[in-house]
Biotite code that builds the C-alpha atoms (Angstrom):
import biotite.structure as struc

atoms = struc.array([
    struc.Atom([4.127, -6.434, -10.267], chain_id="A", res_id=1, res_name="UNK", atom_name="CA", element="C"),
    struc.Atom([4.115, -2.875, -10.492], chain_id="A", res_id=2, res_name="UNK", atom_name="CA", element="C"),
    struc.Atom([6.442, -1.139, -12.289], chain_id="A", res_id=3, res_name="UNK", atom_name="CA", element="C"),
    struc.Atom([6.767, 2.160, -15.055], chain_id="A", res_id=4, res_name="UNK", atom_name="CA", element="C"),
    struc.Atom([4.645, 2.750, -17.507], chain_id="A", res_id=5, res_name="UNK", atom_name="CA", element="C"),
    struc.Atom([5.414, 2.512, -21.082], chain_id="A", res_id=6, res_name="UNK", atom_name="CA", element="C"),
    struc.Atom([5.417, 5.942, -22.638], chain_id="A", res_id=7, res_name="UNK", atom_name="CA", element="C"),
    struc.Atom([5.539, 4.811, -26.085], chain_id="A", res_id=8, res_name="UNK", atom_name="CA", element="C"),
    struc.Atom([3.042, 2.109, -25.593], chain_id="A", res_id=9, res_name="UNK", atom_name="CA", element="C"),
    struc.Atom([-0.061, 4.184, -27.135], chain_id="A", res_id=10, res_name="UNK", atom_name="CA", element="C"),
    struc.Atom([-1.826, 3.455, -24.654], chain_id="A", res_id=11, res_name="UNK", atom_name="CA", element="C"),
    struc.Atom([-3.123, 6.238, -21.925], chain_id="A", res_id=12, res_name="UNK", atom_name="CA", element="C"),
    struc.Atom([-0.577, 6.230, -18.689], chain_id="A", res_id=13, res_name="UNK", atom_name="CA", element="C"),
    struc.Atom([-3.565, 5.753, -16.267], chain_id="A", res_id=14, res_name="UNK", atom_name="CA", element="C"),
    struc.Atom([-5.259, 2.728, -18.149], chain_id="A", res_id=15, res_name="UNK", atom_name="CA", element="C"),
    struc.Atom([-1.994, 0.992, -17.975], chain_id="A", res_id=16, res_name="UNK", atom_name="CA", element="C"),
    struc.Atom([-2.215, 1.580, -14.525], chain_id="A", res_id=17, res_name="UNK", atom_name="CA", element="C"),
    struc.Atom([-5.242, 0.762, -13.610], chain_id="A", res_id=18, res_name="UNK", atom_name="CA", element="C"),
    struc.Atom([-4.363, -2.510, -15.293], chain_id="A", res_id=19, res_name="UNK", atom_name="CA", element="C"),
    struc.Atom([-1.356, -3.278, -13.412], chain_id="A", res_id=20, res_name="UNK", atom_name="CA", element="C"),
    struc.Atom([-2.905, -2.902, -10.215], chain_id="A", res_id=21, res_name="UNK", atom_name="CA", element="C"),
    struc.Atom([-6.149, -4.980, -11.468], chain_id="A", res_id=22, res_name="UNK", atom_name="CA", element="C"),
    struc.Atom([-3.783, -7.833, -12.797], chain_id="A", res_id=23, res_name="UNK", atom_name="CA", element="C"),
    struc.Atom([-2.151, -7.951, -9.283], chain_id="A", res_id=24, res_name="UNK", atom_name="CA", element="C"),
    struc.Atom([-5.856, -8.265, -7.920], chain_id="A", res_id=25, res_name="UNK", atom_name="CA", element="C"),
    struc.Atom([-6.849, -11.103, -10.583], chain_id="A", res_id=26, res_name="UNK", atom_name="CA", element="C"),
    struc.Atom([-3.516, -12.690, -9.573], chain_id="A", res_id=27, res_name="UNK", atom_name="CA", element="C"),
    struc.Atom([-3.893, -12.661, -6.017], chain_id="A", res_id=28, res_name="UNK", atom_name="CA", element="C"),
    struc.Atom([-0.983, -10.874, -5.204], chain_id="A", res_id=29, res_name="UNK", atom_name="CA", element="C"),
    struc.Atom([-3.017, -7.625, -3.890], chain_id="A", res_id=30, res_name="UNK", atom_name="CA", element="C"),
    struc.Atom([-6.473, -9.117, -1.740], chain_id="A", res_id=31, res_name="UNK", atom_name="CA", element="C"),
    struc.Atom([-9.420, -7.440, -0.598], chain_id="A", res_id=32, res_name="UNK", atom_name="CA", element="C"),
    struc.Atom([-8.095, -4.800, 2.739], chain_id="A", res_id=33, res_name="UNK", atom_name="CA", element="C"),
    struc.Atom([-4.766, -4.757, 1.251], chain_id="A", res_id=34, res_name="UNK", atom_name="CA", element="C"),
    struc.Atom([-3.266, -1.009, 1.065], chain_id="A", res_id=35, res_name="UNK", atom_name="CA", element="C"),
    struc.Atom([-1.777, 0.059, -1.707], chain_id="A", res_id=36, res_name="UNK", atom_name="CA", element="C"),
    struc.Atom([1.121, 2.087, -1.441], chain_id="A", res_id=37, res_name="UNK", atom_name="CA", element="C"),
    struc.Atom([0.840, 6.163, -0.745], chain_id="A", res_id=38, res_name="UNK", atom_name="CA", element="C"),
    struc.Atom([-0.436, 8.388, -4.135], chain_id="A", res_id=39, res_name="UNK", atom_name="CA", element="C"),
    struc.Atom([3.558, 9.450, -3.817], chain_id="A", res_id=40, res_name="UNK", atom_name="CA", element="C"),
    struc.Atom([5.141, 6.459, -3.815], chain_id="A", res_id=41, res_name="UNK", atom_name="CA", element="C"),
    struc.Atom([2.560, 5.421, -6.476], chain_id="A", res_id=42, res_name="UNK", atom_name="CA", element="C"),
    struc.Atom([3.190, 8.403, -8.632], chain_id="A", res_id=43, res_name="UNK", atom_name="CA", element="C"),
    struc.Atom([7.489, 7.523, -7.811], chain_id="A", res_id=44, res_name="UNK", atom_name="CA", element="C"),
    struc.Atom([6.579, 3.190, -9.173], chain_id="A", res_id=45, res_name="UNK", atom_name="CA", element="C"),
    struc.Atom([4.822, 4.391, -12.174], chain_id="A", res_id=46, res_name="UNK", atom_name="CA", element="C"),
    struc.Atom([6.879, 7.176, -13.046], chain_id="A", res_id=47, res_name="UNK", atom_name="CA", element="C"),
    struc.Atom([3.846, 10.065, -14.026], chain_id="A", res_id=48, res_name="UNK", atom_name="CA", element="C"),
    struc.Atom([2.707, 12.681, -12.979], chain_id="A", res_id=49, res_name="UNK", atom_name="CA", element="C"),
    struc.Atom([0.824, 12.776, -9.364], chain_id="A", res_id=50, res_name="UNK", atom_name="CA", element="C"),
    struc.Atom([-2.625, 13.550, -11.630], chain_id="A", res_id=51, res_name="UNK", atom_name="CA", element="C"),
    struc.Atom([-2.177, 10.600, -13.322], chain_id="A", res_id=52, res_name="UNK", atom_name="CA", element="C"),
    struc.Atom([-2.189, 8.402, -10.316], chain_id="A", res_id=53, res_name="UNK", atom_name="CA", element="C"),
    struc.Atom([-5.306, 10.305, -9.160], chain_id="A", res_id=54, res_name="UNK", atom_name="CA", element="C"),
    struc.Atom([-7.270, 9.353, -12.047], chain_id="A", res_id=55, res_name="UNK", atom_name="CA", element="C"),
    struc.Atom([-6.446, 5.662, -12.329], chain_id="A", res_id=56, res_name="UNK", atom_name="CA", element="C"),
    struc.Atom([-7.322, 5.416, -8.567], chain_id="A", res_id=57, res_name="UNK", atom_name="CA", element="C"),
    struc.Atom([-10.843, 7.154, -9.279], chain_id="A", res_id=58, res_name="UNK", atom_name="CA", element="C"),
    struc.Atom([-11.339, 4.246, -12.648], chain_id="A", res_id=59, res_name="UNK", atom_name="CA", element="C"),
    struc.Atom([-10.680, 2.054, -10.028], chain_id="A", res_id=60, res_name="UNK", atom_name="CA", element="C"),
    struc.Atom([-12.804, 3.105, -7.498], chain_id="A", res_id=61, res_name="UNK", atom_name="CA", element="C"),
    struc.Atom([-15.571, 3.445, -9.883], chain_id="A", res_id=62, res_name="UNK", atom_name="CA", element="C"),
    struc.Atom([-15.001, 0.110, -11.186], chain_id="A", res_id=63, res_name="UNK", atom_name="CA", element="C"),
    struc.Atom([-15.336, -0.958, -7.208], chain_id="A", res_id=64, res_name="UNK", atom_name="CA", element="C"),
    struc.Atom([-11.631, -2.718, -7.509], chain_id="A", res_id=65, res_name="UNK", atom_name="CA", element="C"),
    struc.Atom([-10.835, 0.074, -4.275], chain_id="A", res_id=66, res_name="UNK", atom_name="CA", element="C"),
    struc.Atom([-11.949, 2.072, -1.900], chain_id="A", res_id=67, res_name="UNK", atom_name="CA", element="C"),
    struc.Atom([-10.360, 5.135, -0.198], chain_id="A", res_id=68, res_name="UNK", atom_name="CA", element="C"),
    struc.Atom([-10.412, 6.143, 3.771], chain_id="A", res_id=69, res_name="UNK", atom_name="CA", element="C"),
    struc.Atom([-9.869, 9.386, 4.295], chain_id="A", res_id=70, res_name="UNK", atom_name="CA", element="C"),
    struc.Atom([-6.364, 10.636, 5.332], chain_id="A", res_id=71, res_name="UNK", atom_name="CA", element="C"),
    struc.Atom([-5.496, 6.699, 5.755], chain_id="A", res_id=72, res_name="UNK", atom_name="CA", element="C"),
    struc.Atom([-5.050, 6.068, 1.717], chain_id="A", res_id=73, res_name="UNK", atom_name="CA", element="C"),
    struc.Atom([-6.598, 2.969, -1.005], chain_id="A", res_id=74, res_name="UNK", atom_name="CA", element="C"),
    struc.Atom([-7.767, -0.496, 0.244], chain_id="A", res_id=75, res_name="UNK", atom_name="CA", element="C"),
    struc.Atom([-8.362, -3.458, -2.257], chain_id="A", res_id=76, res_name="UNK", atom_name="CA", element="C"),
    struc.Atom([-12.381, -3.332, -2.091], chain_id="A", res_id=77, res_name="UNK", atom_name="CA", element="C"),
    struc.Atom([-12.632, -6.924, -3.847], chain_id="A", res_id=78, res_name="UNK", atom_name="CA", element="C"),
    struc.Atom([-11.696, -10.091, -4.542], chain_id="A", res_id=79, res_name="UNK", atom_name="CA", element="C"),
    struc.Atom([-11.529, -11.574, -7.434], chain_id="A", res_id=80, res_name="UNK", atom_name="CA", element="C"),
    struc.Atom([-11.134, -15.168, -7.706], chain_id="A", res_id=81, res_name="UNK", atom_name="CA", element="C"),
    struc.Atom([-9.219, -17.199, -10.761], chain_id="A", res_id=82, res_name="UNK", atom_name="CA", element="C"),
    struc.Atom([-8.621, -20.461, -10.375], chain_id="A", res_id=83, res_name="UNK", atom_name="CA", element="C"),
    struc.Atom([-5.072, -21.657, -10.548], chain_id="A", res_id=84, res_name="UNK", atom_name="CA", element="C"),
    struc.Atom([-5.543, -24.483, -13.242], chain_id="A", res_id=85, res_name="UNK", atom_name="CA", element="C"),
    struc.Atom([-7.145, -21.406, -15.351], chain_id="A", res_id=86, res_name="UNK", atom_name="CA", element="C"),
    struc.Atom([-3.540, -19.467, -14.734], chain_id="A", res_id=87, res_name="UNK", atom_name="CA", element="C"),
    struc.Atom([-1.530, -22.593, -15.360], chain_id="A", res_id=88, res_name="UNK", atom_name="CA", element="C"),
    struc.Atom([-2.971, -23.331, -18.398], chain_id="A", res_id=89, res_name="UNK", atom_name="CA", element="C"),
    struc.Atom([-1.918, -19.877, -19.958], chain_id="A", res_id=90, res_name="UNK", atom_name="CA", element="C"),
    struc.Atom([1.317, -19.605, -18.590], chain_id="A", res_id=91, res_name="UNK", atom_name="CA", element="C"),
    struc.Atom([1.434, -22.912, -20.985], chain_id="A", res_id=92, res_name="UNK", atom_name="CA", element="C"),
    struc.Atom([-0.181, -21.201, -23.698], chain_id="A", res_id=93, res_name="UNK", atom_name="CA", element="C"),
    struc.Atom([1.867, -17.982, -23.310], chain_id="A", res_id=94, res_name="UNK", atom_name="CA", element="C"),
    struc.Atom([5.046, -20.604, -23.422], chain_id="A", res_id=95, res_name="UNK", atom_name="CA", element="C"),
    struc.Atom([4.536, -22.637, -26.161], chain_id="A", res_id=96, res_name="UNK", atom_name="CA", element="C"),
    struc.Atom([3.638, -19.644, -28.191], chain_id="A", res_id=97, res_name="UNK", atom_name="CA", element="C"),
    struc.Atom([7.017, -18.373, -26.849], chain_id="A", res_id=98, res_name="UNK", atom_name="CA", element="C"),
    struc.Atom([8.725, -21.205, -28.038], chain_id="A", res_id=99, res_name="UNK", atom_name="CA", element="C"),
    struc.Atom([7.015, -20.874, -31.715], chain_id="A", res_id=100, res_name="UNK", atom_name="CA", element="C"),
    struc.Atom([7.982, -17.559, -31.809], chain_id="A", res_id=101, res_name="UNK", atom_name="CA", element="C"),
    struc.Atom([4.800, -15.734, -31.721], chain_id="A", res_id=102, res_name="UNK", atom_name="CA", element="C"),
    struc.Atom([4.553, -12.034, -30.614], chain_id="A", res_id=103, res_name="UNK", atom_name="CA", element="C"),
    struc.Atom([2.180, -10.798, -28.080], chain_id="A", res_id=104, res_name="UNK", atom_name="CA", element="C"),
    struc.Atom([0.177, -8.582, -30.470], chain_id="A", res_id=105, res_name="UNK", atom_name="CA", element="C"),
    struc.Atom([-0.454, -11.805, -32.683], chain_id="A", res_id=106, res_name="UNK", atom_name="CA", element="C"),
    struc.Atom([-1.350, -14.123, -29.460], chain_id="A", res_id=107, res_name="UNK", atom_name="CA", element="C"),
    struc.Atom([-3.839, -11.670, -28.775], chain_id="A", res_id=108, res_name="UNK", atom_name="CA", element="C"),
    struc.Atom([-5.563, -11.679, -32.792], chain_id="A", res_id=109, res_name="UNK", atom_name="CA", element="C"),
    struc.Atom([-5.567, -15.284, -32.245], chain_id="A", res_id=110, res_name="UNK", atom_name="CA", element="C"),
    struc.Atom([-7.040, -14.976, -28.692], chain_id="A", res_id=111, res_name="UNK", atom_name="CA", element="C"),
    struc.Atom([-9.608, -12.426, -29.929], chain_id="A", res_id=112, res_name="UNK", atom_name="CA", element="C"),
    struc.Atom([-10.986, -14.405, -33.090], chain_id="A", res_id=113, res_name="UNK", atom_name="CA", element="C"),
    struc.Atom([-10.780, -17.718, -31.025], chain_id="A", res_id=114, res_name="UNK", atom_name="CA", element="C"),
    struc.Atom([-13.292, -16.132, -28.345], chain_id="A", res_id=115, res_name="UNK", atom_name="CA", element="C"),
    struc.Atom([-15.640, -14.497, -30.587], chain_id="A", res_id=116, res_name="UNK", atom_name="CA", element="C"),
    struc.Atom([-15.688, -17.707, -32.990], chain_id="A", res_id=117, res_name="UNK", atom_name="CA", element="C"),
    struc.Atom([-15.591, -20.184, -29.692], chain_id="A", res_id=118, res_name="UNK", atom_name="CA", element="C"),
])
């Protein structure tokens, strides 16, 4: 879902967006020859500055996650497949460390040292 940025986040405007629109690809909610919306109504969703938008669609298209047509506006370049069990199993994760009561910022310590120790 995209939505505004979080200006007190600490982290850079465009890399937030850059990974909203990426999560929407890895989620299958935006597919290869989808359009995203116009830089306008981008820079209006996000809530920055028009320059902003600019250079999170240039990350993007340099990461090949989009491509731009000239005068027509961004396409989804890629797919990117995840399989659902792989998204169902952290949406159980993500709840039951809901449920103990454990932040985002310490899921993702845990995450980190689990992966580099797995």
């Amino acid at each position: 879902m995209l939505r505004k940025v979080d200006k007190h986040s600490g982290i850079p405007a465009y890399i937030q967006i850059v990974n909203m629109i990426k999560s929407e690809v890895l989620l299958g909610n935006l597919q290869k020859g989808d359009q995203l919306p116009t830089v306008r109504d981008l820079q209006n969703i996000f809530d920055v500055n028009i320059n902003t938008v600019l250079k999170a669609l240039e990350r993007l298209k340099a990461e090949g996650y989009i491509e731009a047509e000239q005068g027509v506006g961004y396409f989804i370049k890629r797919d990117v497949y995840i399989d659902q069990k792989i998204i169902e199993t952290i949406r159980e994760c993500v709840s039951k460390l809901k449920d103990d009561h454990i932040d985002f910022y310490t899921a993702m310590l845990i995450f980190e040292e689990v992966w580099k120790n797995g």
